[in-house]
Backbone as JSON, one array per atom type, in Angstrom:
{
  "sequence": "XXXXXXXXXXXXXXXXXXXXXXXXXXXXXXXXXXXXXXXXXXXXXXXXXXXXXXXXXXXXXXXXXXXXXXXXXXXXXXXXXXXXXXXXXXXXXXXXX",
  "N": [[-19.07, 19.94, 16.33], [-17.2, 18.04, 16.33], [-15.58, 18.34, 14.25], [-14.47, 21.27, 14.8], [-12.68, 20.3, 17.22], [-11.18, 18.77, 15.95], [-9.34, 20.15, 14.27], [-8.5, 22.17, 16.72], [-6.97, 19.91, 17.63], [-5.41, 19.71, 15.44], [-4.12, 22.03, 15.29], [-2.75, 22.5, 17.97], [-0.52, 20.15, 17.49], [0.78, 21.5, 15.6], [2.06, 23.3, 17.0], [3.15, 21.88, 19.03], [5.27, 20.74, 17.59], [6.42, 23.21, 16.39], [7.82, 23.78, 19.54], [9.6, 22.16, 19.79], [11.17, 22.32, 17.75], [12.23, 25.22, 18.59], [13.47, 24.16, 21.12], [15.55, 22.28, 20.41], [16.8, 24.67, 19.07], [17.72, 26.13, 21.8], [19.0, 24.41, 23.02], [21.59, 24.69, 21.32], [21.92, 27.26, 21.7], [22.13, 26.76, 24.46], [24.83, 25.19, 24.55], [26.92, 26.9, 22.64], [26.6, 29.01, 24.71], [28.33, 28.02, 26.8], [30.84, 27.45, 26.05], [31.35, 29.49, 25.64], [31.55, 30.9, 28.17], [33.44, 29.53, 28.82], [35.66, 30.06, 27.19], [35.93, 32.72, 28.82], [34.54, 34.92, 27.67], [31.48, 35.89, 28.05], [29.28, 35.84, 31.21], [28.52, 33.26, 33.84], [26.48, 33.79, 34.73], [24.69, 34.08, 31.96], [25.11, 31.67, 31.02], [23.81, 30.1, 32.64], [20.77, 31.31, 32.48], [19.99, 30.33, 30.26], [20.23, 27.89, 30.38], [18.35, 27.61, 32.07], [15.9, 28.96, 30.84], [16.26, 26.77, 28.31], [15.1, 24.29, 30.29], [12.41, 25.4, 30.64], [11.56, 25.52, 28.3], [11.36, 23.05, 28.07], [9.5, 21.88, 29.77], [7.3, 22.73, 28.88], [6.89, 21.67, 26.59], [6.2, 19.07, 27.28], [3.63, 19.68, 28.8], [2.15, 20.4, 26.95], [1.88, 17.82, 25.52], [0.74, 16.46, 27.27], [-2.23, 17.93, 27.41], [-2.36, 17.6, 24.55], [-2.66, 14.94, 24.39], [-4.91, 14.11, 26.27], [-6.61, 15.86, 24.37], [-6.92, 14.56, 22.21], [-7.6, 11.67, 23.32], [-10.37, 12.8, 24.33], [-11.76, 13.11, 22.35], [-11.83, 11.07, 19.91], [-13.26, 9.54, 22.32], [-15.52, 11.26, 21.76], [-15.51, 10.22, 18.82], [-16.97, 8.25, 19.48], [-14.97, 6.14, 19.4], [-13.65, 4.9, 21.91], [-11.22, 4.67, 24.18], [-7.66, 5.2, 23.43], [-5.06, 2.17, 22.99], [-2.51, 2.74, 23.13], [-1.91, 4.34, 25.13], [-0.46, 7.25, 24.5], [1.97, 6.89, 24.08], [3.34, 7.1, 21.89], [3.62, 10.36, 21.45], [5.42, 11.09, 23.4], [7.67, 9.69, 23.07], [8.05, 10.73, 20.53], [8.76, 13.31, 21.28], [11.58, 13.73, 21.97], [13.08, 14.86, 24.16]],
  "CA": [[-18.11, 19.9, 17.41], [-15.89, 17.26, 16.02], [-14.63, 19.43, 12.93], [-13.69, 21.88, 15.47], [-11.86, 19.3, 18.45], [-10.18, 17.96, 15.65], [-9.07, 21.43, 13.99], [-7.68, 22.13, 17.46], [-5.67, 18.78, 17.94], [-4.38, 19.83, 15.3], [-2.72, 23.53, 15.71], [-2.07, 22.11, 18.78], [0.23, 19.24, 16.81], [1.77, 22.37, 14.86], [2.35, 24.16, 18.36], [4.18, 21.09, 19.81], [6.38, 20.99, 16.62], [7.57, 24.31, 17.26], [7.97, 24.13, 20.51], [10.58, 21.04, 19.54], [12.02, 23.42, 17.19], [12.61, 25.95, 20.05], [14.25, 23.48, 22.21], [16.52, 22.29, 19.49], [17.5, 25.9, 19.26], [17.97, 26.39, 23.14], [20.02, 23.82, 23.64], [22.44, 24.7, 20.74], [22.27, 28.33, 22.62], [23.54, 26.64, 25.81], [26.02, 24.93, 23.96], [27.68, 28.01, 22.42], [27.33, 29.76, 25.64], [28.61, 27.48, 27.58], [31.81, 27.75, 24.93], [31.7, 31.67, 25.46], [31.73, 30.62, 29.41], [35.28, 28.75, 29.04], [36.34, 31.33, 26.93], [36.01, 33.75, 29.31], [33.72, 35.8, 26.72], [30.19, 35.74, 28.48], [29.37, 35.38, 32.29], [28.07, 32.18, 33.93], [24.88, 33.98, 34.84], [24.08, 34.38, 30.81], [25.06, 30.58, 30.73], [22.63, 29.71, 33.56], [19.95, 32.26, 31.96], [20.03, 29.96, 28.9], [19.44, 26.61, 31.01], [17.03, 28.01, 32.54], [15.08, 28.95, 29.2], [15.59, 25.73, 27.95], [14.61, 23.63, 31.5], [11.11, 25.93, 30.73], [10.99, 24.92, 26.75], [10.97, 21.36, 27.8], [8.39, 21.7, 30.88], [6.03, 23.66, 27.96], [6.42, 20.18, 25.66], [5.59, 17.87, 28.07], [2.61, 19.93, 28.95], [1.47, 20.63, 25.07], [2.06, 16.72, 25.38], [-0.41, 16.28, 28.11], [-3.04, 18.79, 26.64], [-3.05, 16.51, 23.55], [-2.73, 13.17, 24.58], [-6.16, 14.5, 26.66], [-7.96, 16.08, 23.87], [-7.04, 12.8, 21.18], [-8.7, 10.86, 23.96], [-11.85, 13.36, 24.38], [-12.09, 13.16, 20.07], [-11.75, 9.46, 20.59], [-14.6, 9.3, 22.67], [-16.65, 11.87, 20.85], [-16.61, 10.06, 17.64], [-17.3, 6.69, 19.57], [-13.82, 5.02, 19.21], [-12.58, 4.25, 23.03], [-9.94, 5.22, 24.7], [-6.37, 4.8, 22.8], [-4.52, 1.52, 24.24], [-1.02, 2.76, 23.34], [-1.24, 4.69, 26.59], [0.37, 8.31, 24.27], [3.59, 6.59, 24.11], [4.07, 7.73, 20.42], [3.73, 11.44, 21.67], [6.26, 11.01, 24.5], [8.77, 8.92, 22.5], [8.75, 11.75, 19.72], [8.88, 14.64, 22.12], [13.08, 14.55, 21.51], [13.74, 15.07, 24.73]],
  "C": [[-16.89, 19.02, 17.05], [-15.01, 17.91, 15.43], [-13.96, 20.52, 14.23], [-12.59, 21.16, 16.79], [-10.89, 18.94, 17.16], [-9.2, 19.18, 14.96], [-7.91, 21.94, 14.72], [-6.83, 21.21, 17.98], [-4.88, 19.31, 16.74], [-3.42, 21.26, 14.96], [-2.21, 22.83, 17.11], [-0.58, 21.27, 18.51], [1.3, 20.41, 16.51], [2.61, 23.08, 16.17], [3.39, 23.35, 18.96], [5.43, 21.11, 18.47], [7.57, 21.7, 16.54], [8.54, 24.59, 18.43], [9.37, 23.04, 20.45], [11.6, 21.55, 18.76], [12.65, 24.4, 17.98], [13.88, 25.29, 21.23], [15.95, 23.23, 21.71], [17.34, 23.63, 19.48], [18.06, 26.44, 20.37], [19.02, 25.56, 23.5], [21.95, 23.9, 22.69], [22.74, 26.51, 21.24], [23.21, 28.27, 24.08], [24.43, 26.3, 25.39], [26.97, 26.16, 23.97], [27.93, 28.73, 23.33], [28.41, 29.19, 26.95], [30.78, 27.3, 27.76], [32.47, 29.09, 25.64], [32.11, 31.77, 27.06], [33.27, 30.48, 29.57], [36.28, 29.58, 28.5], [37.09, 32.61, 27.96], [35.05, 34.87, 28.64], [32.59, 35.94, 27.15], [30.53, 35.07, 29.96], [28.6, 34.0, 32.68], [26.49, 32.66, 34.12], [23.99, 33.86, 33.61], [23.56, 32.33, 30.41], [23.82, 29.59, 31.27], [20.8, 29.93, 33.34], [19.59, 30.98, 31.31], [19.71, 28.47, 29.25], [18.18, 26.69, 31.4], [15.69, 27.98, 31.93], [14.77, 27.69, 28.88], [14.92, 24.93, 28.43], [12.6, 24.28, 30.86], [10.58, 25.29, 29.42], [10.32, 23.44, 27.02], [9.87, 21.42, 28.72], [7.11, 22.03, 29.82], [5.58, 21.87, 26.81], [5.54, 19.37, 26.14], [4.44, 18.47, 28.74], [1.71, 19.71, 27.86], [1.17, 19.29, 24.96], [0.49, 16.08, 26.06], [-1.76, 16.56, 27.59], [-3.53, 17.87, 25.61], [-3.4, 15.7, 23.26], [-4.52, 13.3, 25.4], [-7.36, 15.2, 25.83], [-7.85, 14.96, 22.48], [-8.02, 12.08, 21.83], [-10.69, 11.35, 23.64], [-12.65, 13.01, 22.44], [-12.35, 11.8, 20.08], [-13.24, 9.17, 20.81], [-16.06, 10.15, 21.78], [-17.05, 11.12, 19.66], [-17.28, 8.09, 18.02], [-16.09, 5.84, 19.48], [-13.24, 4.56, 20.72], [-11.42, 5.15, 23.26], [-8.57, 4.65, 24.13], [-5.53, 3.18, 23.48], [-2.74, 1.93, 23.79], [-0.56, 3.89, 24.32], [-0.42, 6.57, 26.08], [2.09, 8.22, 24.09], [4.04, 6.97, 22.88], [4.26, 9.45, 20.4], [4.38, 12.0, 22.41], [7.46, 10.42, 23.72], [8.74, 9.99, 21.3], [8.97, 12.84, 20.01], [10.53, 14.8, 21.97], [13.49, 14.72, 22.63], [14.15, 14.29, 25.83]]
}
């Protein structure tokens, strides 16, 4: 059971990565549209679209965040080590956003 908990912390790890990658990319999407907005070149609804998206990328982190900071703990306890005392603050402070 451990080999597998720990297996899944870490695709999970790879999953939040992405998902940081994603965001990064979303917000350089609103940017440009936001551009294409002032332009006149693209409507505000596309611009809004594209907040929207990203507003969801980041709600998905800070879940993925949750998720992991909860199964580190459970692994934690499984192999006998306690509960973490830095509280997940290193998984929140590199979340980027």
């Amino acid at each position: 059971e451990i080999e597998g908990q720990h297996k899944a912390i870490l695709v999970l790890k790879e999953n939040l990565e992405a998902a940081r990658r994603r965001i990064e990319l979303e917000q350089k999407k609103v940017e440009i549209e936001e551009l294409k907005v002032q332009l006149g070149e693209e409507k505000r609804i596309d611009y809004v679209e594209s907040q929207i998206a990203l507003a969801q990328n980041r709600i998905k982190v800070f879940q993925t965040i949750s998720q992991l900071y909860s199964m580190e703990i459970a692994f934690m306890n499984l192999c006998g080590m306690g509960e973490p005392s830095s509280s997940g603050r290193h998984l929140i402070e590199g979340s980027g956003l």
